[in-house]
C-alpha positions in Angstrom: 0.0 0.0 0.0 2.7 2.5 0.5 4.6 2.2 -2.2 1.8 2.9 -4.8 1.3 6.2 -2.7 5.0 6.9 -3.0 4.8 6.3 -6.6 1.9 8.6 -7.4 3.9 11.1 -4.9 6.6 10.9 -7.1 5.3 11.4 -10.0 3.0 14.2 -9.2 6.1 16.0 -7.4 7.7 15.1 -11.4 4.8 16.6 -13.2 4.5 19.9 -10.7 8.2 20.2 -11.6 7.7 19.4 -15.2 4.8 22.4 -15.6 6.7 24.7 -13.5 9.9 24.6 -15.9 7.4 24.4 -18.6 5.8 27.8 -17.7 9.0 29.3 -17.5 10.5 28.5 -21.0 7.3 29.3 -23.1 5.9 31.7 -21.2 4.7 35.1 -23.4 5.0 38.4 -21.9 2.0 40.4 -22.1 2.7 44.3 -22.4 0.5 45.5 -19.5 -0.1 48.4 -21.9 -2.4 46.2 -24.0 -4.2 45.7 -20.6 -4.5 49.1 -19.8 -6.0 50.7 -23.3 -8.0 47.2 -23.2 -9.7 49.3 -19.9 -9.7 52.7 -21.8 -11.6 51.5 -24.7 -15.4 51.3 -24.3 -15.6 47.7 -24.5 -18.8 47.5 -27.2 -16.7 44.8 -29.2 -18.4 46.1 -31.9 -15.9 45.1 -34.8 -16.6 48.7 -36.1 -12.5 49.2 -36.1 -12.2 46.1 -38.7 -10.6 44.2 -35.3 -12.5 40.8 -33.9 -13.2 42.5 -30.8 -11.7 45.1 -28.5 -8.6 43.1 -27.1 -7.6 42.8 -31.0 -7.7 46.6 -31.2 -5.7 47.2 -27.7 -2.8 45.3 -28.9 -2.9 46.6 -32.2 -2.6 49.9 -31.2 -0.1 49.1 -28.2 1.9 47.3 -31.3 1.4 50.5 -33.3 -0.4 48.5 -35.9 -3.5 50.5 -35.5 -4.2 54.4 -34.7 -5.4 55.8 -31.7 -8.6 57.2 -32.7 -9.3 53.1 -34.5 -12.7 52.8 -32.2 -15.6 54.1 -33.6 -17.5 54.1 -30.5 -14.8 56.0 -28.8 -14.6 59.9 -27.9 -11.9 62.1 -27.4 -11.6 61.2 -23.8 -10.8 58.0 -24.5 -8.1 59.1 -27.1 -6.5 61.5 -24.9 -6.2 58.5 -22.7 -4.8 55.9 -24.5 -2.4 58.5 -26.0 -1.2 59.0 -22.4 -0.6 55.2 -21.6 1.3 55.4 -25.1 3.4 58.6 -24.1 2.7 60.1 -27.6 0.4 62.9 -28.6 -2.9 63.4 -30.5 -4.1 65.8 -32.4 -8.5 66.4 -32.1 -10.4 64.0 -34.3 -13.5 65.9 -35.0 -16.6 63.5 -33.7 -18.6 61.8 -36.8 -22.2 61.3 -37.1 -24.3 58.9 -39.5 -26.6 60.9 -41.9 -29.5 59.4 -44.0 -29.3 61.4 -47.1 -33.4 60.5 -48.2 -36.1 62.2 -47.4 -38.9 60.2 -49.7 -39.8 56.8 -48.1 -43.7 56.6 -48.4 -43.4 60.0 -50.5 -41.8 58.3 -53.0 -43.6 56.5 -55.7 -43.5 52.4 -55.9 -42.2 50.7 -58.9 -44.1 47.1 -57.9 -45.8 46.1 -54.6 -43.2 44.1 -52.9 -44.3 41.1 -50.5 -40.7 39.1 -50.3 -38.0 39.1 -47.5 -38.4 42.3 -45.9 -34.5 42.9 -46.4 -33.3 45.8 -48.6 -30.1 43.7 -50.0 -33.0 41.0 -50.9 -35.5 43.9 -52.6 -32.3 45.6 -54.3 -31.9 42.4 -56.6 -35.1 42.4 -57.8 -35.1 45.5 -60.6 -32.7 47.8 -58.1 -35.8 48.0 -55.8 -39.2 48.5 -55.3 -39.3 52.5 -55.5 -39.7 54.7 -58.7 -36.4 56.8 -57.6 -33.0 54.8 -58.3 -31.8 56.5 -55.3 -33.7 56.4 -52.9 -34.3 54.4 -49.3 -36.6 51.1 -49.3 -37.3 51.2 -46.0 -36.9 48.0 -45.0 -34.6 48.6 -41.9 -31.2 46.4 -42.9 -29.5 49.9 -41.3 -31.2 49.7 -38.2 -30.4 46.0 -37.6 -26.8 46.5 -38.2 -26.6 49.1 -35.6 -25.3 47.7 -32.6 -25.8 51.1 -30.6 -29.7 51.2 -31.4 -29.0 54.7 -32.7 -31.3 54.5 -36.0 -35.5 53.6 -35.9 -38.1 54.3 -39.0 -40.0 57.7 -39.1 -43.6 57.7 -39.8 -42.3 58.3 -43.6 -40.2 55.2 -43.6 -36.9 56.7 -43.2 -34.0 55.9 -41.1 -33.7 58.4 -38.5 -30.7 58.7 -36.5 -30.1 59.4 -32.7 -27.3 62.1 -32.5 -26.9 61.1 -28.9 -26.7 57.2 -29.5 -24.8 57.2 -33.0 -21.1 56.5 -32.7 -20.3 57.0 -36.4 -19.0 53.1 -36.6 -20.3 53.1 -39.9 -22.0 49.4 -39.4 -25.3 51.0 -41.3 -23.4 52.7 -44.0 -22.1 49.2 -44.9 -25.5 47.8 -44.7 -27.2 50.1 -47.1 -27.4 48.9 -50.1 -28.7 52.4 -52.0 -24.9 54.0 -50.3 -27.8 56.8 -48.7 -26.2 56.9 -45.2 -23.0 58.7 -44.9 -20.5 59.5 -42.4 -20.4 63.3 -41.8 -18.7 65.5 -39.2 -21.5 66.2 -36.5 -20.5 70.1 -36.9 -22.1 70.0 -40.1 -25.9 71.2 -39.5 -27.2 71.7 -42.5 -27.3 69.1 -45.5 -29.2 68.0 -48.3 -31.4 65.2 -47.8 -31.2 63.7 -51.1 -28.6 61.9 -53.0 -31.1 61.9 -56.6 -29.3 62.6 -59.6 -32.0 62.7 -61.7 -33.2 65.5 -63.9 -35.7 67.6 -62.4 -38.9 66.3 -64.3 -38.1 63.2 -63.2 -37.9 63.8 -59.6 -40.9 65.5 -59.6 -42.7 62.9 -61.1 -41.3 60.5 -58.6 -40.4 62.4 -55.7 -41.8 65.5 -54.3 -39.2 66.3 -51.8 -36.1 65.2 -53.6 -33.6 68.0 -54.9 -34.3 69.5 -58.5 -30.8 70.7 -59.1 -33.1 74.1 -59.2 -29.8 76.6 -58.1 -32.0 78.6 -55.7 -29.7 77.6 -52.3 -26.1 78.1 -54.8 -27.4 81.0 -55.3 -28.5 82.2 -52.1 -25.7 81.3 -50.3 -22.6 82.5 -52.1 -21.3 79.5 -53.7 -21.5 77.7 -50.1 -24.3 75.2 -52.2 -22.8 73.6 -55.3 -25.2 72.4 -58.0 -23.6 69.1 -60.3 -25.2 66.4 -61.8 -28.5 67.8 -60.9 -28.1 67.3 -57.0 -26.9 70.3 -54.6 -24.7 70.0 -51.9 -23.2 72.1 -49.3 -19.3 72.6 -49.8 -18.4 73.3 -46.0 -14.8 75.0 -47.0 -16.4 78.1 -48.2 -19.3 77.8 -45.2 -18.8 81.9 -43.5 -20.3 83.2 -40.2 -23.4 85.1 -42.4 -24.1 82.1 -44.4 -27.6 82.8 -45.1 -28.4 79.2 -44.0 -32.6 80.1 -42.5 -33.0 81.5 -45.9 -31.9 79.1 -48.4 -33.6 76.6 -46.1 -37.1 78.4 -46.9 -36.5 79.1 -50.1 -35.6 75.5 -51.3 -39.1 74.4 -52.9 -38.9 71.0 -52.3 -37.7 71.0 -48.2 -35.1 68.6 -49.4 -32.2 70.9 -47.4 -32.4 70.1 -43.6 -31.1 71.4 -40.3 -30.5 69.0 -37.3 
């Protein structure tokens, strides 16, 4: 009886040994840095930074493989930190914001009555969608299911409306869109047209009533701030001045298709 227990003694006491000398020879030394932006980060895992998850990103940017400003969901706070556990400096990355550019929805004229997957990839296959206007949104919510911050929801037009407070310009929904209607914008940028229709005008009207007619009324309101091409306006923000008239050409556009948030 004792010498079985001596045995397993011994060979437990050899295995304890083994996995002690094994731990030391292929142990991996973890930069505690990649711990510490790992707890900097917000943690949403998101993907939004092309990474698997947020432990990816923290030792990609600790490895300088990825910038500091990589997470979406992140704010300057939480740049300004991680540049401090680095030791380097940041400049301010001016904070993004999703922006639907269609204003139609149930506005818009149908091309066929639709009754398949309620998916706009699925609808988009079948004649470039359901809606008279080439460009515009089909409503059928693929943006808001790909947002993992629940930052967009359908207005009573069926259009993607997003939360300001909730979006972290990850730019999940621009990928899902098939139409390319969301865009990622600087959140400074107030006014915009809500329309990406290149269309002539008597086509838009015909199809659209609040789409943009390519009419010149805000280019020439504003000074050259609004620049007409391919029959679409759109605001260039280089030339935006303090008396930017932005209330007036607002009014004056006939079709509302220019928008303040």
């Amino acid at each position: 009886m004792l010498i079985p227990i001596l045995t397993m003694s011994i060979m437990g006491l050899l295995f304890g040994l083994g996995l002690a000398y094994a731990s030391k020879i292929f142990r991996v030394d973890i930069d505690p840095k990649i711990n510490m932006i790992m707890r900097a980060l917000p943690g949403a895992n998101c993907g939004a930074c092309g990474m698997a998850g947020c432990a990816n990103l923290a030792e990609a940017i600790a490895h300088g493989k990825a910038d500091i400003t990589a997470c979406a969901p992140g704010d300057q706070k939480v740049y300004n930190k991680i540049a401090e556990i680095l030791g380097v400096g940041i400049k301010v990355r001016k904070q993004k914001i999703a922006r639907v550019r269609c204003n139609g929805g149930k506005r818009s004229s149908d091309k066929y009555e639709y009754q398949g997957l309620k998916k706009c990839a699925g609808v988009n296959l079948l004649a470039g969608g359901n809606k008279e206007c080439r460009f515009g949104c089909m409503g059928f919510g693929d943006c808001i299911n790909a947002c993992p911050f629940d930052a967009i929801s359908l207005n009573e037009n069926n259009i993607p409306v997003v939360d300001g407070l909730k979006c972290t310009a990850c730019g999940k929904c621009v990928q899902a869109c098939p139409k390319k209607i969301i865009i990622l914008e600087n959140a400074d940028n107030k006014v915009y047209v809500k329309c990406l229709s290149q269309d002539k005008a008597a086509v838009v009207k015909s199809i659209c009533p609040v789409g943009c007619i390519g009419c010149k009324i805000c280019e020439k309101l504003s000074g050259g701030v609004f620049i007409v091409e391919n029959n679409l306006s759109r605001v260039d923000y280089s030339k935006v001045k303090s008396d930017t008239p932005w209330q007036a050409v607002i009014e004056k556009c006939p079709t509302k298709c220019i928008v303040k948030t």
